[in-house]
VOTIPA-289211 format. One record per residue (C-alpha): chain; x, y, z; residue in three letters. Coordinates in steps of 0.5 Angstrom, whole numbers, plus 500, padded with zeros to 3 digits. Each point is the difference from the previous one (the first is absolute). Layout:
BEGIN
   chain    xx    yy    zz   res
       A     X     Y     Z   ala
...
! end
This chain:
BEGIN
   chain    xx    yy    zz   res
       A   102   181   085   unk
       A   504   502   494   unk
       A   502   505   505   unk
       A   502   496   505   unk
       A   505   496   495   unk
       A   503   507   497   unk
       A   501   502   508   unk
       A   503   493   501   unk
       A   504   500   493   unk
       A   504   506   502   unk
       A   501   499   506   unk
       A   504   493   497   unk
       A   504   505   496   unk
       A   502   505   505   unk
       A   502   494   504   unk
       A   505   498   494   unk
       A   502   507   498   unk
       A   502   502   507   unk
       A   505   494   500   unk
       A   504   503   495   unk
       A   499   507   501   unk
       A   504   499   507   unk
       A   505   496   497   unk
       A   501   505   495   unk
       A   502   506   504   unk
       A   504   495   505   unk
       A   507   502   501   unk
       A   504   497   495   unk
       A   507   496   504   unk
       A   507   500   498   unk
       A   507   497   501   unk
       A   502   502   508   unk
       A   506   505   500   unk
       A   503   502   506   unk
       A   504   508   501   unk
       A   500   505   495   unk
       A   504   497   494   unk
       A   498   495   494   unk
       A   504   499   494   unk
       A   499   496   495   unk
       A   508   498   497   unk
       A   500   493   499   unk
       A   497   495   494   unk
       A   496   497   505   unk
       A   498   506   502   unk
       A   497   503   494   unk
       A   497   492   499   unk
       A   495   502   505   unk
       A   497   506   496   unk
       A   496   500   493   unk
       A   505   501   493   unk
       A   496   503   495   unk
       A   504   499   493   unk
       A   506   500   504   unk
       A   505   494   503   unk
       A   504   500   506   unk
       A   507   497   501   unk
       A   506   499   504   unk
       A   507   501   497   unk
       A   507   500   503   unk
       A   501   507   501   unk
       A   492   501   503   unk
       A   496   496   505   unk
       A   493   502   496   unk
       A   499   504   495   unk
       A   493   501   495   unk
       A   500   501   493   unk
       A   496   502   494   unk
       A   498   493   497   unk
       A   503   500   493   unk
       A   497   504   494   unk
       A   496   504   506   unk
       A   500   508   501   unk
       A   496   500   506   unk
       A   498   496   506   unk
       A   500   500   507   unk
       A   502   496   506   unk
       A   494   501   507   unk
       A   501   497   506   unk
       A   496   496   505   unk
       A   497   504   506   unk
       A   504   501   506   unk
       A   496   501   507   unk
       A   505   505   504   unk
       A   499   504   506   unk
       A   494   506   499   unk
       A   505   507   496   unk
       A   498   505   498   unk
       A   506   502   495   unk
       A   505   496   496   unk
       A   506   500   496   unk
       A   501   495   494   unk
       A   508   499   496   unk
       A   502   497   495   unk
       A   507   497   496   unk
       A   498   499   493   unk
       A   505   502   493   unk
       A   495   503   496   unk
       A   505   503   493   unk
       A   497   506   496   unk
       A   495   497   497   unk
       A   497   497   507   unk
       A   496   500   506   unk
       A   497   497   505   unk
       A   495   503   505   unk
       A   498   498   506   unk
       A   494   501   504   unk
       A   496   497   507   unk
       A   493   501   503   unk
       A   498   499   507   unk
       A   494   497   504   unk
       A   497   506   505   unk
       A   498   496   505   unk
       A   494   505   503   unk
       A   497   500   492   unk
       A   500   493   498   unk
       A   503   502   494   unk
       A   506   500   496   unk
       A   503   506   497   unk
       A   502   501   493   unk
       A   507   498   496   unk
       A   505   506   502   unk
       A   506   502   496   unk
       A   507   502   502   unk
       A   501   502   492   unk
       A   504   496   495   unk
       A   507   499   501   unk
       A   506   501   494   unk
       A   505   500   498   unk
       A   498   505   495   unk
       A   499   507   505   unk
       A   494   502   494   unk
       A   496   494   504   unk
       A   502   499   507   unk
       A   494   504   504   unk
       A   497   499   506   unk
       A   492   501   501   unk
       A   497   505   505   unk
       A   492   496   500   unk
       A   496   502   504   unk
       A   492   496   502   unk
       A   496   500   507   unk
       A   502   494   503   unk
       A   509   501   498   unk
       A   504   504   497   unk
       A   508   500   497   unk
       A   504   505   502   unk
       A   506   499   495   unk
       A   502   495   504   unk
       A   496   499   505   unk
       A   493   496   500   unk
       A   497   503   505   unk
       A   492   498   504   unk
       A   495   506   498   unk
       A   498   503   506   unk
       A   502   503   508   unk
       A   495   495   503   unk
       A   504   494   502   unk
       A   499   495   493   unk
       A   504   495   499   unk
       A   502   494   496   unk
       A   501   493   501   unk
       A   501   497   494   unk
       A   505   501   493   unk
       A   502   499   494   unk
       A   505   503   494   unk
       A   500   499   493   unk
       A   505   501   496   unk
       A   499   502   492   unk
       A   505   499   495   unk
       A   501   503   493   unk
       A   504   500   494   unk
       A   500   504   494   unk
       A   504   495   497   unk
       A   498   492   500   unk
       A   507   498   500   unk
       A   502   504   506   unk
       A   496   499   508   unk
       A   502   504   506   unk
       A   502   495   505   unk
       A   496   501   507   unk
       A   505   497   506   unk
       A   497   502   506   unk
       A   494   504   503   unk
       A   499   502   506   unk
       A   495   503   505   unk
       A   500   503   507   unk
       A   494   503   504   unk
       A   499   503   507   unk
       A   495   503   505   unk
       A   501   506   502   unk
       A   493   500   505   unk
       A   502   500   508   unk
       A   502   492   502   unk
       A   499   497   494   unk
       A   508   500   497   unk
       A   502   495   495   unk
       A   505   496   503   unk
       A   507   501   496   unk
       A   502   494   496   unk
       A   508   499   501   unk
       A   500   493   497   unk
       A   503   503   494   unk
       A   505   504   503   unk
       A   501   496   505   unk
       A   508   499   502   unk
       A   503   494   503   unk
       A   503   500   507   unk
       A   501   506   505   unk
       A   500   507   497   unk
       A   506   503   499   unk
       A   501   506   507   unk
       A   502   504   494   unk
       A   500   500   492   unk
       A   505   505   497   unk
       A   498   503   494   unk
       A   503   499   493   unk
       A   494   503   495   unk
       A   503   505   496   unk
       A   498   508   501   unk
       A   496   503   495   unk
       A   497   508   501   unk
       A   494   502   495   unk
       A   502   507   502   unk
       A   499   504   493   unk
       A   506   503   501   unk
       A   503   493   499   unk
       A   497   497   496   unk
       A   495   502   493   unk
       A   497   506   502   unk
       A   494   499   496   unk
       A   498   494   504   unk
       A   505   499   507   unk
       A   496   503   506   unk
       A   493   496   498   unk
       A   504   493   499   unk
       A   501   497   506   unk
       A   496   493   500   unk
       A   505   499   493   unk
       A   506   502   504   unk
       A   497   495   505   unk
       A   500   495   495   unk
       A   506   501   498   unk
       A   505   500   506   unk
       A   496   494   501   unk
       A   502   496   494   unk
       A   507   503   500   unk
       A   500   497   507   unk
       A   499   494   496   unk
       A   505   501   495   unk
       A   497   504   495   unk
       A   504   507   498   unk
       A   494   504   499   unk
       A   500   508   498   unk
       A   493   502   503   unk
       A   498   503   494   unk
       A   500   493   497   unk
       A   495   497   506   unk
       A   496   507   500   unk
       A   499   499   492   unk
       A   497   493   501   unk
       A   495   501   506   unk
       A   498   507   497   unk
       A   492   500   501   unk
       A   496   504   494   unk
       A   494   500   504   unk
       A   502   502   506   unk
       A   505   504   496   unk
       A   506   498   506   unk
       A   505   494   502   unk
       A   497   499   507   unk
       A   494   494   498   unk
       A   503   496   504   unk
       A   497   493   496   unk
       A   504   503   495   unk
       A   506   502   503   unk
       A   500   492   503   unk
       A   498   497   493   unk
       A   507   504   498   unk
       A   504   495   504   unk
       A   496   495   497   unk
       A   502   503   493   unk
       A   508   497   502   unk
       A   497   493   502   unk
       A   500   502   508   unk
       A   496   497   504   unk
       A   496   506   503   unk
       A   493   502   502   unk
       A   497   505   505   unk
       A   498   499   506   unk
       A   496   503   508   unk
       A   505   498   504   unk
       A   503   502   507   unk
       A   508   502   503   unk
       A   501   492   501   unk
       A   499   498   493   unk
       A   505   506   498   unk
       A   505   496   506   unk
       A   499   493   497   unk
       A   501   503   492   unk
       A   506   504   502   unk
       A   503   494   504   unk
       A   499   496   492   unk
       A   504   506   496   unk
       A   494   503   498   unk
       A   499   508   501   unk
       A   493   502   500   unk
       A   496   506   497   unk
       A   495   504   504   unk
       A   495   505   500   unk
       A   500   506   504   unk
       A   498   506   502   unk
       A   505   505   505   unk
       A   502   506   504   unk
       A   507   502   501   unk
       A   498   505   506   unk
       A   495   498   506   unk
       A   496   505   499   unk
       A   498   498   492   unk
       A   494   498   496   unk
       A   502   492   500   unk
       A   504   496   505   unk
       A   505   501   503   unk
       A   507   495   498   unk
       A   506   504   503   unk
       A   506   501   495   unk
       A   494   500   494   unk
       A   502   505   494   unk
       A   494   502   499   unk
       A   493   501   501   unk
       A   496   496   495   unk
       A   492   498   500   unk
       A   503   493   495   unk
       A   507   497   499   unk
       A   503   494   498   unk
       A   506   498   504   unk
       A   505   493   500   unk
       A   501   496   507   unk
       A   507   498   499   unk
       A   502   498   508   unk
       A   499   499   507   unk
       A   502   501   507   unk
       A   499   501   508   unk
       A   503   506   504   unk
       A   500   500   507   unk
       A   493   497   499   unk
       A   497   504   495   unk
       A   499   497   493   unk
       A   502   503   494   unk
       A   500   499   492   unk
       A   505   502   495   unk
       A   497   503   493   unk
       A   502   503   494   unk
       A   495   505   500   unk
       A   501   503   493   unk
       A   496   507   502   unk
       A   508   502   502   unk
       A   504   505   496   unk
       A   505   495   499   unk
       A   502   493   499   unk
       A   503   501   506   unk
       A   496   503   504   unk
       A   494   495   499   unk
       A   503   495   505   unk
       A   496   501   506   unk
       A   498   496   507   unk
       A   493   500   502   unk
       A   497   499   507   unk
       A   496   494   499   unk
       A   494   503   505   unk
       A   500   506   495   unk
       A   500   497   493   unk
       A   495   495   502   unk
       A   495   506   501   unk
       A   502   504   493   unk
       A   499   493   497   unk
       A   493   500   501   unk
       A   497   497   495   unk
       A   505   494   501   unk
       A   501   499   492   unk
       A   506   496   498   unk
       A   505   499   494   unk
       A   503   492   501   unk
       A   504   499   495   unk
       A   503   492   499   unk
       A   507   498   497   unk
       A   499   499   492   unk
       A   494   494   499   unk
       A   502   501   492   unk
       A   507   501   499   unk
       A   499   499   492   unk
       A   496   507   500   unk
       A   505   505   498   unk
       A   501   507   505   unk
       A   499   504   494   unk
       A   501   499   493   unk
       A   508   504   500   unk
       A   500   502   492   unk
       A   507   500   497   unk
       A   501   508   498   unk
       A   505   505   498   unk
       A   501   508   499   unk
       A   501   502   492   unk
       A   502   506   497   unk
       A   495   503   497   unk
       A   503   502   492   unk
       A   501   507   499   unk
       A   498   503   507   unk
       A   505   502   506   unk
       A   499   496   507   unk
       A   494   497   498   unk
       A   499   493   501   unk
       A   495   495   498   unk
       A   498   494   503   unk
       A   501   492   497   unk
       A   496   495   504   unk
       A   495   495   498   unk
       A   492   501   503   unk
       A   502   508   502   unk
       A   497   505   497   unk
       A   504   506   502   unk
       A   496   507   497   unk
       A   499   507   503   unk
       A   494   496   503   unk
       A   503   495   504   unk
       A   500   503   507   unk
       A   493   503   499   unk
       A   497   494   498   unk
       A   502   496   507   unk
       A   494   500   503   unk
       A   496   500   494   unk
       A   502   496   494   unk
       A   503   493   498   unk
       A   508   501   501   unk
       A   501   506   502   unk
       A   504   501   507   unk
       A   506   504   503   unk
       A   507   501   499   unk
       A   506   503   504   unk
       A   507   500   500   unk
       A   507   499   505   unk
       A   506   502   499   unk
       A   505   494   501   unk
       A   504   503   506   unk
       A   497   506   501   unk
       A   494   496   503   unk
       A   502   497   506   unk
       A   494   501   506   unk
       A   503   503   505   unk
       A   499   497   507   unk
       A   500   493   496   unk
       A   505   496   505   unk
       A   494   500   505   unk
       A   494   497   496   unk
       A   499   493   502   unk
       A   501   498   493   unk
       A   501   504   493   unk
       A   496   500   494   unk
       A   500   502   494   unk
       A   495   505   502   unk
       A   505   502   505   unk
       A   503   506   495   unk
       A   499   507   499   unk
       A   495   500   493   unk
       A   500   506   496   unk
       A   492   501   496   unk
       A   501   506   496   unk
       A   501   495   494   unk
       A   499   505   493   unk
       A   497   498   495   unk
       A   501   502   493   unk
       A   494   502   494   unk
       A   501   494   496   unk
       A   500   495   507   unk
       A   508   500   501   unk
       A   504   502   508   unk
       A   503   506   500   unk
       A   507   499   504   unk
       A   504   507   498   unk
       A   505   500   505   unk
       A   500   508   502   unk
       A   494   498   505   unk
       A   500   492   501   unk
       A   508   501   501   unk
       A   499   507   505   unk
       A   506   497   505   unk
       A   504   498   495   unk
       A   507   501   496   unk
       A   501   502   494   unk
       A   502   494   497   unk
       A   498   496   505   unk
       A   495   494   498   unk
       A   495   497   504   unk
       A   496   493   499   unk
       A   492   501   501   unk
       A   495   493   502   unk
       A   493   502   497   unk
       A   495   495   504   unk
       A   494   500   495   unk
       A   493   498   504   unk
       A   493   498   496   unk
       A   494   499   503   unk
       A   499   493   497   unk
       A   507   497   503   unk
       A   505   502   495   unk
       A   507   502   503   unk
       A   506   503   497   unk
       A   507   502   502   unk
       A   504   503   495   unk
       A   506   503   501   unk
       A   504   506   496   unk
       A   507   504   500   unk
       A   500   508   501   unk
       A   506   505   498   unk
       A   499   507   503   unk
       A   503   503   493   unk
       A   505   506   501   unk
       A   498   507   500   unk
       A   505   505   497   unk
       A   500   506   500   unk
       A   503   506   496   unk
       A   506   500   504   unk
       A   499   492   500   unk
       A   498   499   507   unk
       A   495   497   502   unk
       A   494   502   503   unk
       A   497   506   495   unk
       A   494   504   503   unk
       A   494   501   496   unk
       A   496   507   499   unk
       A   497   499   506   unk
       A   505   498   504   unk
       A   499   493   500   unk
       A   505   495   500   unk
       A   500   497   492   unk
       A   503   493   503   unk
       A   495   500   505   unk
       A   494   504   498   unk
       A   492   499   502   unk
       A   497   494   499   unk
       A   495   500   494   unk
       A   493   499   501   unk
       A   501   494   495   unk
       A   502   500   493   unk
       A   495   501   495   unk
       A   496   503   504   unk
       A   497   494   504   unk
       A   500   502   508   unk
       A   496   494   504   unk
       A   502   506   507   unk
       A   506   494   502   unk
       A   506   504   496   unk
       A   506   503   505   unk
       A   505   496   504   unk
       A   497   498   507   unk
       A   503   499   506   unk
       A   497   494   504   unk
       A   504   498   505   unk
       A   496   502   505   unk
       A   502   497   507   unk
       A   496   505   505   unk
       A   492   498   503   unk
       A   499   507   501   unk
       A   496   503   496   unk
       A   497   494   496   unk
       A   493   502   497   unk
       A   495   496   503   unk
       A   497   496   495   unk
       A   493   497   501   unk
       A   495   498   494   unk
       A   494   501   500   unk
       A   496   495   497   unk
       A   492   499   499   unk
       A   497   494   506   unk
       A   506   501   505   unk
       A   508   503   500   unk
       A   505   496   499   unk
       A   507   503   497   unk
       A   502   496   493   unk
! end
């Protein structure tokens, strides 16, 4: 009998139990999306989320924007659930002001629809001002992994994900400072056969009939080491991407200023493309990465908008990648800017100012559309919107002048607030707080040649000189017997220094140089030394006091031939993809 009660007791309980088993693992439901886009920008937005030690607000200069509640150094912003087509991958962006001092971080996980669970929180790493934080993640467990700046579903067998959401951290050293996140964005796609995720246009969308054609007027920017800082010119494509993108907007960006703010110490590169996105954000622009298609990239181009993508090409039929006829080389990963298109008896074309040219002016190129569509393989998109917050300043310009150093021929030291300028400044670029890079043009003396045939000119658009040397005690070495080789005696030249740090401070000071006369025993000029050298215009040093950072020595950097450009492809850990 007891038996009989133990048997009809237990099977009760099971009957209560397995209710709540079931519902348990029973797939959780979200707010529908439709397409591959979401962003989160506004402060209705943002309400619909959860704010832990944080506040959001709308102001006149943004829709939405979330902050640190007063006296917090940490809180987090996590949003509802989103139900979307079944991906495979995703790529998420944002638009936050994190100063030195700050940083946000965002993270998502997803729901694997044939496993009934959720993956862990993922990471795209911090982003800051301050180049000693801002790092991406590369995380790694067996239901998805992060692969800079791609979460990517773990295994070849088909899993997908139907259901996500972000989280986004915020930290400050200080209670009285906060970074501020403005957007969050994420796309998603799949790449299984007949299960492509439509792509959402809305966002892009142009009113009325496209335009038959859309001239180009984005700047030309070559990344060609010959042109530009060498220690970094051949692997900076995406930050040059950006910053033909934001001079189109109307900036006056160098690319070494975008490329020092973008730099990723993890990946040890400029091409994560969330943080090269997070950039344009940086100077208030409304930007985002998205999957999207050759329709998409007609209806920004018809706004105003240029468009960055990724690509990988071959300049021959025969080569390793697709083919894009009048490529200038062949590349397995590249970013190019989409500045225009048209039609030509029936065949559809791009324009683009495709920075792996040699020169400013040869990287205006015109692409079959049919062909790019192929090299554009993984669809990736830079979008980039007129400014959402015009108070955000482009850089912080820092008032500077050149001073004679006391005692110490041709030796100038730099005057500017916030600038530390040492022996170590250009080695410290990618590696610490406030180092960058500095180079020169020589007033009249700098005039890019073939400059009459770009849609528009930039400050960019000048012949830079990098061999910038510095003395022992941090100063700059002008000697004029070897930064003045063309000139006269007596003559006098004006020299603009454009100094870069990797926390967003700029400088352009100026300074007036006379070649001194030489005389020699009969008064002429010209005296030829012990080796036959010519003593007004010898060698130039190594560097002063013994410092030689290898970037001594006059380079000549206008370069306007494609031919003999170096491929320049960079290899990075989970994919290729040039920086």
């Amino acid at each position: 009998m007891k038996a009989l009660k133990w048997i009809a007791s237990l099977a009760l309980m099971l009957c209560l139990v397995l209710p709540i088993a079931d519902a348990s693992s029973a797939k959780e439901t979200g707010e529908p999306v439709e397409g591959n886009l979401i962003r989160i920008h506004t402060l209705e937005d943002f309400e619909k989320g959860t704010l832990t030690n944080a506040e959001a607000s709308a102001s006149q200069t943004s829709d939405g924007a979330v902050r640190l509640a007063a006296g917090q150094t940490d809180g987090e912003f996590v949003s509802p659930i989103f139900a979307v087509q079944p991906f495979e991958e995703m790529v998420a962006s944002w638009n936050a002001q994190a100063p030195v001092g700050t940083y946000v971080e965002v993270k998502a996980r997803a729901y694997i629809d044939t496993l009934n669970t959720w993956t862990e929180w993922l990471s795209w790493g911090k982003w800051s001002a301050d180049i000693t934080l801002r790092s991406s993640t590369d995380q790694q467990s067996d239901l998805a992994g992060m692969s800079t700046d791609e979460f990517i579903i773990s295994g070849s067998d088909g899993k997908t994900a139907s259901l996500l959401q972000l989280k986004v951290e915020l930290h400050s050293d200080d209670p009285a400072a906060t970074p501020v996140l403005e957007q969050v964005a994420v796309t998603y796609r799949n790449t299984l056969e007949g299960q492509a995720i439509p792509v959402t246009h809305s966002e892009s969308q142009y009113e009325g009939t496209l335009p038959e054609k859309v001239e180009p007027t984005a700047p030309a920017i070559s990344q060609s080491d010959s042109v530009r800082e060498p220690s970094i010119g051949s692997v900076m494509c995406s930050a040059v991407t950006i910053c033909t993108i934001l001079n189109a907007h109307g900036e006056d960006l160098l690319p070494e200023q975008v490329a020092l703010l973008c730099y990723d110490t993890k990946y040890d590169g400029f091409g994560n493309w969330a943080f090269s996105v997070a950039t344009a954000g940086a100077f208030g622009y409304d930007a985002y990465v998205q999957y999207a298609d050759l329709d998409l990239l007609r209806n920004e181009l018809a706004n105003g908008n240029p468009v960055g993508i990724s690509v990988r090409y071959s300049a021959s039929e025969n080569g390793s990648y697709p083919y894009v006829e009048g490529a200038p080389l062949d590349t397995a990963g590249h970013l190019i800017t989409i500045t225009g298109y048209e039609t030509v008896d029936g065949v559809d074309y791009f324009y683009s100012s495709d920075s792996a040219a040699g020169s400013d002016v040869s990287c205006l190129r015109r692409y079959r559309a049919d062909q790019l569509d192929v090299a554009w393989g993984g669809h990736i998109a830079y979008i980039v919107h007129e400014k959402q917050d015009p108070s955000v300043p482009a850089v912080e310009n820092v008032e500077a002048e050149l001073m004679p150093v006391e005692g110490k021929e041709n030796a100038y030291a730099l005057k500017a607030d916030g600038i530390q300028m040492d022996t170590s400044f250009r080695s410290n670029k990618l590696s610490a707080k406030g180092g960058g890079i500095v180079c020169y043009t020589v007033e009249g003396q700098n005039e890019l040649p073939g400059a009459d045939q770009l849609p528009v000119v930039v400050k960019a658009n000048q012949v830079f000189n990098y061999s910038v040397t510095f003395n022992a005690d941090g100063s700059i070495n002008f000697d004029p017997r070897w930064t003045m080789p063309g000139a006269q005696p007596g003559d006098t030249w004006t020299f603009h220094l454009y100094v870069m740090t990797n926390d967003g401070k700029f400088a352009e000071p100026s300074l007036d140089v006379t070649k001194p006369v030489e005389s020699g025993e009969n008064g002429e000029s010209g005296e030829t030394g012990e080796n036959g050298e010519d003593a007004a215009n010898p060698a130039p040093p190594a560097a002063s006091g013994g410092i030689d950072d290898g970037t001594a020595g006059l380079i000549a950097v206008a370069v306007i031939a494609v031919s003999g450009v170096a491929a320049y492809v960079a290899a990075r850990k989970n994919k290729k993809k040039q920086g």
